[in-house]
C-alpha positions as CSV (number, residue, x, y, z in Angstrom):
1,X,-3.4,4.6,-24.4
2,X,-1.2,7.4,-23.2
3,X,0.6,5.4,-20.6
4,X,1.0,3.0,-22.8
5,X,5.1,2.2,-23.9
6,X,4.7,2.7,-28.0
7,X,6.6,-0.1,-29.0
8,X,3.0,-2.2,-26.9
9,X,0.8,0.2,-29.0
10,X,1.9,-0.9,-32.0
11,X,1.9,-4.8,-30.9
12,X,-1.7,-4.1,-29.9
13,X,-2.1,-2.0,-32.9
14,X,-0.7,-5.4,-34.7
15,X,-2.2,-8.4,-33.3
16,X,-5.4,-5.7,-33.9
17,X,-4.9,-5.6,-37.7
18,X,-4.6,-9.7,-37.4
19,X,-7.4,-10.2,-35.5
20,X,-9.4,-8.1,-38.3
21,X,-8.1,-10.3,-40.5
22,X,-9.4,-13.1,-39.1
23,X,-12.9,-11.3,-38.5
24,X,-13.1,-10.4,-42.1
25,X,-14.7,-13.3,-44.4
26,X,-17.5,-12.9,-41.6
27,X,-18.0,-8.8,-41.5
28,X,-18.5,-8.8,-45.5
29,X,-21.4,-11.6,-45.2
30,X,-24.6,-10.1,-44.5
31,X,-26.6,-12.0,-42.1
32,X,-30.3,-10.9,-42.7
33,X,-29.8,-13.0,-46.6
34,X,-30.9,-16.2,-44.3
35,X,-30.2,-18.0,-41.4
36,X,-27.1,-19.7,-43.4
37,X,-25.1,-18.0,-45.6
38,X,-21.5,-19.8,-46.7
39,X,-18.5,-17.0,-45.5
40,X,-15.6,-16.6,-47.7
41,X,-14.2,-19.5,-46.5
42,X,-17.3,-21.6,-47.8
43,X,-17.9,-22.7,-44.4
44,X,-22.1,-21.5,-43.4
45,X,-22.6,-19.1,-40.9
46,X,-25.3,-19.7,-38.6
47,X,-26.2,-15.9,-37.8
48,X,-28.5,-16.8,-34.8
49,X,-26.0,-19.0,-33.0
50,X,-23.4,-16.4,-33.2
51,X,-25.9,-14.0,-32.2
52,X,-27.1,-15.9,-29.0
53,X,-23.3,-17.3,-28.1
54,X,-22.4,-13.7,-28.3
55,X,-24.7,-12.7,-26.1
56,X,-24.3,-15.1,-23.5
57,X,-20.3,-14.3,-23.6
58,X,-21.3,-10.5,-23.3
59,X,-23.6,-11.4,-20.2
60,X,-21.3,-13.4,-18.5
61,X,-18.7,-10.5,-18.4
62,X,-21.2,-7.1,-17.4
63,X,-21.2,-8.4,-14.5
64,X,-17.7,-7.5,-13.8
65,X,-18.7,-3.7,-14.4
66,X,-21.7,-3.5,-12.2
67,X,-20.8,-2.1,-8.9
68,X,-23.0,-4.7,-7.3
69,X,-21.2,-7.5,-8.6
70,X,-17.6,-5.9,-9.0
71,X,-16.0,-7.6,-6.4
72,X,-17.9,-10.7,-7.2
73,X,-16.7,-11.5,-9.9
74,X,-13.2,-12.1,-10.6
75,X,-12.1,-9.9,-13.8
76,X,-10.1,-12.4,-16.6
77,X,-11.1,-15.4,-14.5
78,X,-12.3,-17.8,-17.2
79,X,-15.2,-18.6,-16.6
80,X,-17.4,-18.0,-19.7
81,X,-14.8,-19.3,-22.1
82,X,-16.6,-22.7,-22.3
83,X,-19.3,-20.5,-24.4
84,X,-16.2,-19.8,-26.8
85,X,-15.1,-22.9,-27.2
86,X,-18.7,-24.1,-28.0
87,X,-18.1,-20.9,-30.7
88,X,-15.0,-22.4,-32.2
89,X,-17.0,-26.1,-32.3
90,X,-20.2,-25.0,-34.0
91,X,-19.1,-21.9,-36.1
92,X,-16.5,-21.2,-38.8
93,X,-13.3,-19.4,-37.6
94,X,-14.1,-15.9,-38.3
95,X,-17.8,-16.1,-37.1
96,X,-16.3,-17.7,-33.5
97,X,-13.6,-15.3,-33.5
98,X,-16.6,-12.7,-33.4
99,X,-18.3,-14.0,-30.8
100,X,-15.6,-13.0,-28.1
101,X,-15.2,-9.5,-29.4
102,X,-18.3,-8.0,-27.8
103,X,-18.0,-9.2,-24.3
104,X,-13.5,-8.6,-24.5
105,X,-14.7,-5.5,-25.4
106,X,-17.0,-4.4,-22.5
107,X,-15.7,-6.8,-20.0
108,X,-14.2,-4.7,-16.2
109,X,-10.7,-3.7,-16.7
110,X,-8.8,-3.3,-13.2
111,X,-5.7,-1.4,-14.4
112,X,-5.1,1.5,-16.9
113,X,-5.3,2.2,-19.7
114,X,-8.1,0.9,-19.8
115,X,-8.6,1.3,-23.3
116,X,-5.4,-0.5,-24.4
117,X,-6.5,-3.0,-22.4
118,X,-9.6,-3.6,-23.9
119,X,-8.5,-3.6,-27.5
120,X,-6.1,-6.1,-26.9
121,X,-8.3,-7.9,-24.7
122,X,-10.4,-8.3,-27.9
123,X,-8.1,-9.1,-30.5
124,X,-6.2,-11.1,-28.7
125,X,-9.2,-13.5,-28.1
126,X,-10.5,-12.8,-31.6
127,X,-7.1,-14.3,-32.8
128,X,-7.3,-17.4,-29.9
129,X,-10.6,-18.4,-31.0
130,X,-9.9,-18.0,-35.0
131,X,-7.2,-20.5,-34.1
132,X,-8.7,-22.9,-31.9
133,X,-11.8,-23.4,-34.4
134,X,-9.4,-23.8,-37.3
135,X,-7.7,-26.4,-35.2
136,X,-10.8,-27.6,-34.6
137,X,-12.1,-27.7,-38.1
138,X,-8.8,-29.2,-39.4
139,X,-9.7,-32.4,-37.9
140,X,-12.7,-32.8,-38.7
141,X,-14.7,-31.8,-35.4
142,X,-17.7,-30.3,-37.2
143,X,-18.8,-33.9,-38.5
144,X,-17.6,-35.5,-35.2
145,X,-19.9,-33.1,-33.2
146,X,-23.2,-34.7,-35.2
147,X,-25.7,-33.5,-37.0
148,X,-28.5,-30.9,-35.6
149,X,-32.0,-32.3,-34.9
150,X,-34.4,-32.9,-37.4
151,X,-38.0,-31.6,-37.8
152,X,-40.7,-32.6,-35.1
153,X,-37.5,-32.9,-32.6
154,X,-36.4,-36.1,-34.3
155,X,-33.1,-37.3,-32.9
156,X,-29.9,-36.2,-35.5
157,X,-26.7,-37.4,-36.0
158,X,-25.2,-39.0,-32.7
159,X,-21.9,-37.2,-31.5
160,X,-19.1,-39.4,-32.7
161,X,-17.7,-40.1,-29.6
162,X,-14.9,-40.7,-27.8
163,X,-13.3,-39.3,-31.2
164,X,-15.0,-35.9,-31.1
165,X,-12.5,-35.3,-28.0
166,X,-9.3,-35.2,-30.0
167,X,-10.6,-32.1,-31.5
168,X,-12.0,-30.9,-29.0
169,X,-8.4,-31.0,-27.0
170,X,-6.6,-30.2,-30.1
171,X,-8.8,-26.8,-30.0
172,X,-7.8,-25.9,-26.6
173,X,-3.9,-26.7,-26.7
174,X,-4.3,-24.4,-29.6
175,X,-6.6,-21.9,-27.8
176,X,-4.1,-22.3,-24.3
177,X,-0.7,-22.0,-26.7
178,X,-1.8,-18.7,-29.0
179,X,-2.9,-17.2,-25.5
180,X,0.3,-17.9,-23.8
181,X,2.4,-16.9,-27.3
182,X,0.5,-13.0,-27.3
183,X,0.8,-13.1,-23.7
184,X,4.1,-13.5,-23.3
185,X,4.5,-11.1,-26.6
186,X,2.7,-7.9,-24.9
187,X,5.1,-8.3,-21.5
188,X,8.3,-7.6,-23.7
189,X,7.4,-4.6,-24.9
190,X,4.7,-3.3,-21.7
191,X,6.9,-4.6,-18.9
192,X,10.3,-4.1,-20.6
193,X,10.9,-8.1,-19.6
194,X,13.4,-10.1,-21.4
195,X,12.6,-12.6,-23.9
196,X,14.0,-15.3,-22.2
197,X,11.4,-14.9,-19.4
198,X,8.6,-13.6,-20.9
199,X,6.5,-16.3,-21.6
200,X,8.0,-18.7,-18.3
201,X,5.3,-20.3,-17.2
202,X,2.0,-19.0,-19.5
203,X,1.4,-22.5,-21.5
204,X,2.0,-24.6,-18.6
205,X,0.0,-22.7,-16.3
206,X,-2.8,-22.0,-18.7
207,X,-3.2,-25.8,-20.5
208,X,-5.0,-27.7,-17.8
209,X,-7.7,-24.9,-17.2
210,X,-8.5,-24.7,-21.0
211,X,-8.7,-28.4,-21.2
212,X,-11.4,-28.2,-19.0
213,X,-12.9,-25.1,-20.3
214,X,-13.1,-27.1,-23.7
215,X,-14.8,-29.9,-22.3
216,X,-17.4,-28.0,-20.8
217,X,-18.0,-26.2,-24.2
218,X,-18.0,-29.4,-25.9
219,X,-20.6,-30.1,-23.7
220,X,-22.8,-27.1,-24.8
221,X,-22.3,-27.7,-28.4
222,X,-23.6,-31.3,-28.2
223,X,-26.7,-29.9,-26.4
224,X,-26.9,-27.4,-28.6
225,X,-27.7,-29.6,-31.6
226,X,-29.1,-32.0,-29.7
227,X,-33.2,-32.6,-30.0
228,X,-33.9,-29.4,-27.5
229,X,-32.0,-26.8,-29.3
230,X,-29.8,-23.9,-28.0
231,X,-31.9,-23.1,-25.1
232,X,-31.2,-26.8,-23.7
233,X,-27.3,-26.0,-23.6
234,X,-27.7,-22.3,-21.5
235,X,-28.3,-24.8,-18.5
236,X,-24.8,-25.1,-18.3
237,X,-24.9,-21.4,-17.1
238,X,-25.8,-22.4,-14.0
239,X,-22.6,-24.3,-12.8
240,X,-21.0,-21.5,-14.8
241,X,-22.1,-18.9,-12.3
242,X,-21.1,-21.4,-9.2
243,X,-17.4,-21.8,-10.6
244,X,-17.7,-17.8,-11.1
245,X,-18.6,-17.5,-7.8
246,X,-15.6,-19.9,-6.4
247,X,-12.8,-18.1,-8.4
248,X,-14.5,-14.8,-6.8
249,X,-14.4,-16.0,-3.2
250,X,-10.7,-17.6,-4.1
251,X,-9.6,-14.3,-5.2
252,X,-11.2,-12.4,-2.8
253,X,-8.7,-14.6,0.2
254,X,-5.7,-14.1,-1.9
255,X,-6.0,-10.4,-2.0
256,X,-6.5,-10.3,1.8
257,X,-3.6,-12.3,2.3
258,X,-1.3,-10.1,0.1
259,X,-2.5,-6.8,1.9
260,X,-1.9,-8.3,5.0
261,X,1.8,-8.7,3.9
262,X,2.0,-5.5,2.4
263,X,0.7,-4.2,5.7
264,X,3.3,-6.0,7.7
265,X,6.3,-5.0,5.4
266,X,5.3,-1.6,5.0
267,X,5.4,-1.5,8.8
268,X,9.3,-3.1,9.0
269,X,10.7,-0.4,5.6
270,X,8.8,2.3,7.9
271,X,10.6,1.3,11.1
272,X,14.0,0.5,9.7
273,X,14.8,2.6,6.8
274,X,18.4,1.1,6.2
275,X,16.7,-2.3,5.3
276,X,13.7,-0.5,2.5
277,X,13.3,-3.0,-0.2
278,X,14.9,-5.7,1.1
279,X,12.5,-7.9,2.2
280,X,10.6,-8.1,-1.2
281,X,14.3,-8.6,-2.5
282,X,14.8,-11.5,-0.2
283,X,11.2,-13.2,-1.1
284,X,12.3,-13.0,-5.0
285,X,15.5,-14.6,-4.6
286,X,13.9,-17.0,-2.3
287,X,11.3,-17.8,-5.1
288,X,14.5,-18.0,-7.5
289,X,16.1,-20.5,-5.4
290,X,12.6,-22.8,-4.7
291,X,11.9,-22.8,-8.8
292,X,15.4,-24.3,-9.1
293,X,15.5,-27.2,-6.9
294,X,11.8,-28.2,-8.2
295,X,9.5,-27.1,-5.1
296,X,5.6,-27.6,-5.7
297,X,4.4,-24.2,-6.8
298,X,2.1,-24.3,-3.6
299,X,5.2,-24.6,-1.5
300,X,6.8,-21.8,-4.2
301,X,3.6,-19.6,-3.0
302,X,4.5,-20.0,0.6
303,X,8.3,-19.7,0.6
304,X,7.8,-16.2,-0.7
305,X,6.1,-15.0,1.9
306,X,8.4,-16.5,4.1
307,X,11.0,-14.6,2.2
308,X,9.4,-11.0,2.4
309,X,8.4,-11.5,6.0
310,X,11.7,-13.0,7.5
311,X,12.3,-9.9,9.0
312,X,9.3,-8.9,10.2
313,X,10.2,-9.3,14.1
314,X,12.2,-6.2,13.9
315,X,8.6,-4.7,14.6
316,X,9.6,-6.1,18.4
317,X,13.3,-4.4,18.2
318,X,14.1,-0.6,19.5
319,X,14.2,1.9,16.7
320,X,17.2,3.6,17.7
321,X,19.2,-0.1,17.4
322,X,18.0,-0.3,14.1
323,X,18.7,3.1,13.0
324,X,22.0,3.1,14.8
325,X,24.7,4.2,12.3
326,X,28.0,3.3,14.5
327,X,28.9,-0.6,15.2
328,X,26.5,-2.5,17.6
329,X,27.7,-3.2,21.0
330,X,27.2,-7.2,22.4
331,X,24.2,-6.2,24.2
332,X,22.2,-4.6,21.2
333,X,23.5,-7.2,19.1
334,X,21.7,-9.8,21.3
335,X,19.0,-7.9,21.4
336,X,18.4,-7.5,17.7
337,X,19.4,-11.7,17.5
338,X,15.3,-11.3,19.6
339,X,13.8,-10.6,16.0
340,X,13.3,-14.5,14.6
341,X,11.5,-14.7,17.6
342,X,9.6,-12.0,18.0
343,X,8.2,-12.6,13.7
344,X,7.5,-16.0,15.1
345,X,5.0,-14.8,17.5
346,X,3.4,-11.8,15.6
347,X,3.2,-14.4,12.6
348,X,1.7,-17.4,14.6
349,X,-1.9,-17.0,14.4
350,X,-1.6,-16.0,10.6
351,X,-2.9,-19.7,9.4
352,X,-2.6,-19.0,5.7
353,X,1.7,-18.7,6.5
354,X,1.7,-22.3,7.8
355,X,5.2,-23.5,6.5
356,X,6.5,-19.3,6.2
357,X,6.2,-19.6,10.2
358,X,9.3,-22.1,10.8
359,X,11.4,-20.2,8.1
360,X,10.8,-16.8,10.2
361,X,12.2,-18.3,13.3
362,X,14.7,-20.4,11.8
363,X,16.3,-18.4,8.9
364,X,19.5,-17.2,10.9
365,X,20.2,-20.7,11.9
366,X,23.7,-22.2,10.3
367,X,24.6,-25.7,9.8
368,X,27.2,-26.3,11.6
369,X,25.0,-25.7,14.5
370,X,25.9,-21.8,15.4
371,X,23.4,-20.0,14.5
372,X,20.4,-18.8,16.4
373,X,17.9,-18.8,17.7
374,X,17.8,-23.1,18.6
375,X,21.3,-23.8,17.2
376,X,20.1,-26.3,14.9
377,X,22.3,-28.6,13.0
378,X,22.0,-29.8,9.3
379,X,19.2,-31.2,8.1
380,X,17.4,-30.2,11.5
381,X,17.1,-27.0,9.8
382,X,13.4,-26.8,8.1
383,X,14.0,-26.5,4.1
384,X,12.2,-22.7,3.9
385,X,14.7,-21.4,6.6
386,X,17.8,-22.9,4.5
387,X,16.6,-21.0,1.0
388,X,15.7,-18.2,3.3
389,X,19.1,-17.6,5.3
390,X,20.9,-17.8,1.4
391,X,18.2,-15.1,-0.4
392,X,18.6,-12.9,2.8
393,X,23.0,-13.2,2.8
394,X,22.7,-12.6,-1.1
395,X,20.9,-9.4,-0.3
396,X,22.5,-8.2,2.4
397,X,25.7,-8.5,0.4
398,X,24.7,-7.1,-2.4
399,X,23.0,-3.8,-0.9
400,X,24.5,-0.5,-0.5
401,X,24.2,1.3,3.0
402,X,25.0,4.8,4.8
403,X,28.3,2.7,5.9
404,X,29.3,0.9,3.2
405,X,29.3,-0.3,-0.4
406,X,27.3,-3.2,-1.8
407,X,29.4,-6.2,-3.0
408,X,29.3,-6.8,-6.6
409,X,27.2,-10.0,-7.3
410,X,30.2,-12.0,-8.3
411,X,31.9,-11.6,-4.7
412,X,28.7,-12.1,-3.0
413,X,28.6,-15.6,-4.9
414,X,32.3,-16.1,-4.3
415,X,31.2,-15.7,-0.2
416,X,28.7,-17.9,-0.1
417,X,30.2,-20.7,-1.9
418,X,32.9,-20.3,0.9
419,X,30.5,-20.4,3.2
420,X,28.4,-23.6,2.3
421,X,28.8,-25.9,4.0
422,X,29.5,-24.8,7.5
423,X,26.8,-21.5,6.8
424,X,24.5,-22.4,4.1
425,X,23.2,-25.4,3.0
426,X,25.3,-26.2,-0.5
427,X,22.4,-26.9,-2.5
428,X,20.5,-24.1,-1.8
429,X,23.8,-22.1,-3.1
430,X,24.4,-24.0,-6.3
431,X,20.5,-23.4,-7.2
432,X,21.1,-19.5,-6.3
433,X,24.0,-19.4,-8.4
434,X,22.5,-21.2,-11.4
435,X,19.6,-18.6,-11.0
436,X,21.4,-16.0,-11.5
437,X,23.7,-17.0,-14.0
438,X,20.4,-17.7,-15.8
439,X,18.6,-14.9,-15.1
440,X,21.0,-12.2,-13.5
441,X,20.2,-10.2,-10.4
442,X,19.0,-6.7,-10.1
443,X,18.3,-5.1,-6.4
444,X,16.3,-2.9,-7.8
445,X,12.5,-3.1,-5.7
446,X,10.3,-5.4,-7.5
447,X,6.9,-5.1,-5.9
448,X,6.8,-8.9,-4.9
449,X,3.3,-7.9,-2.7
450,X,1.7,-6.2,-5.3
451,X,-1.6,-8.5,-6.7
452,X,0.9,-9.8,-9.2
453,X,1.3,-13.3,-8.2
454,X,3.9,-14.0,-11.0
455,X,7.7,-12.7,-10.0
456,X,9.4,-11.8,-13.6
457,X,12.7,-12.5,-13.3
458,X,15.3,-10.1,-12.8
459,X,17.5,-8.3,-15.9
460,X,20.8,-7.9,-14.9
461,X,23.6,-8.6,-12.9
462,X,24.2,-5.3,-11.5
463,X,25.0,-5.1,-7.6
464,X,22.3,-4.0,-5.5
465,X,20.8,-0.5,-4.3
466,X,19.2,0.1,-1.2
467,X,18.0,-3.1,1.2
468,X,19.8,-4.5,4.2
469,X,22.6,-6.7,5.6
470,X,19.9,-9.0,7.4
471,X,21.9,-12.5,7.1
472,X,23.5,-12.6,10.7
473,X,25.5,-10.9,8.7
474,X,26.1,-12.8,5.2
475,X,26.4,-15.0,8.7
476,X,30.1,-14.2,9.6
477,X,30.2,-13.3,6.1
478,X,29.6,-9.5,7.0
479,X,30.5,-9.3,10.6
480,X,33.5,-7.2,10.5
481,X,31.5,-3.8,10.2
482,X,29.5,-4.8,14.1
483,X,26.0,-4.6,11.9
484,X,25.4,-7.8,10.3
485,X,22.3,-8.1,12.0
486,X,20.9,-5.2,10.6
């Protein structure tokens, strides 16, 4: 836990002492007095369930250590937490809460320390399920869920269905919201984020999933006191496995997709060292911009990379008109005005891109028709390319260079509030400027291509460091210095 930032290790430390808490009335019981033995709480303990659901929960993540099935399986993907939410519908709290510890415990870890990791990995889901079975309990699930079978395999109690779902649900909003709460907790202290941001996006993103994840452990827990006993519900492993298998293979594309961005953009910062950072920059103010105005968060997804790689024809442009340090002439201007172009092709048989490609060609169009490389006009001008040219004139503004000063981020604004309109489409101004008013703006390199998919918002409202004027100049916003291309 060396790497660790202390103020985490002692919220780990915390939610640790919690989740012990919660483990307790369950450790002092001692399971060889019987098969059922009433916990502190008064509620029975059925040792051999939370033995077997423990095991099943620790089997389902090995996997994700063995170097055969390492890249297989997707670490933190979900896909066993049906088995704990069967644990929070058949068990008392604190004997649910221990069935996630083992398998938290020795699940893969893909970053350090791996340690930390683990320990909070496991109290935080000791905690989640404590929760969720209380939830759970509160209203009366255990009754709902029917009684086991009787002897000879005589039927039992019949689920009490469809009421046994409002439990069930009730159990996973709790699960989804406790998760998302420590989540967004452990990023304030470990990723130095600030509170209004931490937790944007965890319940939201996290609900629907659990939902299902519940229902599927409902599911087990009905088989499992059905007539054919535990062993009927591991059945459900099966389609377990296949979903496994489908987050692996989704991952898996993702991660090639992100290195072949990081590829590409390491290949632009290499070639033109005035513009370093800024395309990263550019893709997460272009993801501020799309979250303002509403955009599907597939479309979100896509105008980033449109945003990191806007620049990417520079590839095609000579080195010593990038690295020029004097005022371009008219012919090396037009020949670094090539670059949409050029990103257009070296992009066009990347499929995953798809609506990333138009933005690259078009994002040094204007609306008043003047831009290039088409001179398109108003709405003419596809919607990515629009946010694109306003992340990219932010930037460019914004960022120091060998030959001048960044603008301070209340100029920059200033500019391109003058300039929409006839530069910029308004609306994709106002949302930039409500963004970072919200938020505030810091140049500073945020590794938008890392496996992160998540872009934390930005602290401050300092003017940039490093990065590029790459806005045809903040448009004519920049063009007095000859390099507002660059």
């Amino acid at each position: 836990m060396r790497r660790t930032p202390v103020a985490a290790r002692a919220f780990i430390a915390a939610v640790a002492v919690c989740a012990l808490g919660c483990l307790g009335p369950v450790l002092t019981q001692v399971p060889w007095t019987g098969p059922e033995r009433a916990a502190s709480g008064g509620a029975p303990v059925a040792w051999h369930s939370l033995g077997l659901l423990a095991a099943v929960y620790l089997a389902g993540e090995l996997p994700g250590r063995c170097p055969f099935f390492g890249e297989r399986v997707p670490a933190r993907a979900g896909s066993f937490f049906p088995f704990l939410f069967a644990a929070a519908f058949l068990l008392p709290p604190s004997a649910a809460a221990l069935v996630a510890v083992p398998g938290a415990l020795a699940g893969r870890v893909e970053h350090r320390p791996a340690t930390a990791r683990r320990v909070w990995r496991a109290a935080q889901l000791a905690v989640t399920v404590w929760a969720a079975s209380s939830v759970y309990g509160a209203l009366a699930g255990a009754g709902a869920l029917g009684g086991p079978h009787g002897p000879g395999g005589q039927r039992g109690a019949a689920p009490d269905f469809p009421y046994v779902l409002l439990p069930a649900c009730a159990a996973a909003l709790a699960f989804s919201l406790v998760l998302a709460l420590l989540d967004g907790a452990i990023r304030i202290p470990a990723e130095h984020l600030p509170v209004r941001s931490a937790w944007h996006g965890l319940f939201a993103h996290s609900a629907g999933p659990h939902l299902v994840h519940a229902l599927a452990g409902l599911m087990v827990a009905v088989l499992w006191r059905g007539p054919y006993g535990p062993l009927s519900s591991l059945f459900v492993l099966l389609p377990m496995y296949i979903s496994c298998w489908v987050f692996a293979q989704y991952h898996r594309e993702h991660a090639a997709h992100r290195a072949t961005i990081r590829a590409l953009v390491q290949a632009v910062d290499i070639k033109d060292t005035y513009t370093r950072g800024h395309s990263e920059r550019v893709g997460r103010a272009s993801v501020l911009i799309a979250r303002e105005i509403g955009m599907a968060p597939e479309r979100v997804e896509a105008l980033r990379f449109a945003g990191i790689l806007h620049d990417v024809g520079k590839l095609g442009v000579p080195t010593r008109v990038l690295r020029k340090d004097g005022p371009l002439t008219p012919e090396e201007r037009r020949v670094i005005e090539l670059h949409p172009e050029y990103g257009h092709e070296i992009v066009r048989g990347i499929d995953f891109l798809d609506e990333a490609r138009a933005a690259i060609l078009h994002h040094h169009e204007r609306l008043d028709g003047s831009g290039y490389p088409h001179g398109l006009r108003g709405a003419h001008i596809p919607e990515f390319a629009r946010v694109v040219a306003v992340a990219d004139a932010f930037d460019a503004m914004t960022s120091n260079r060998s030959y001048r000063r960044g603008r301070p981020v209340d100029a920059a604004v200033a500019e391109l509030r003058r300039c929409a309109g006839s530069q910029f489409d308004p609306r994709m101004v106002r949302a930039l400027v409500r963004a970072v008013d919200r938020y505030g703006w810091s140049a500073a390199t945020v590794a938008v291509t890392s496996d992160e998919a998540t872009l934390p918002p930005p602290r401050g409202r300092a003017p940039g460091a490093g990065g590029a004027a790459g806005a045809a100049g903040a448009g004519r916003t920049a063009e007095g210095d000859g390099r507002s291309e660059r």
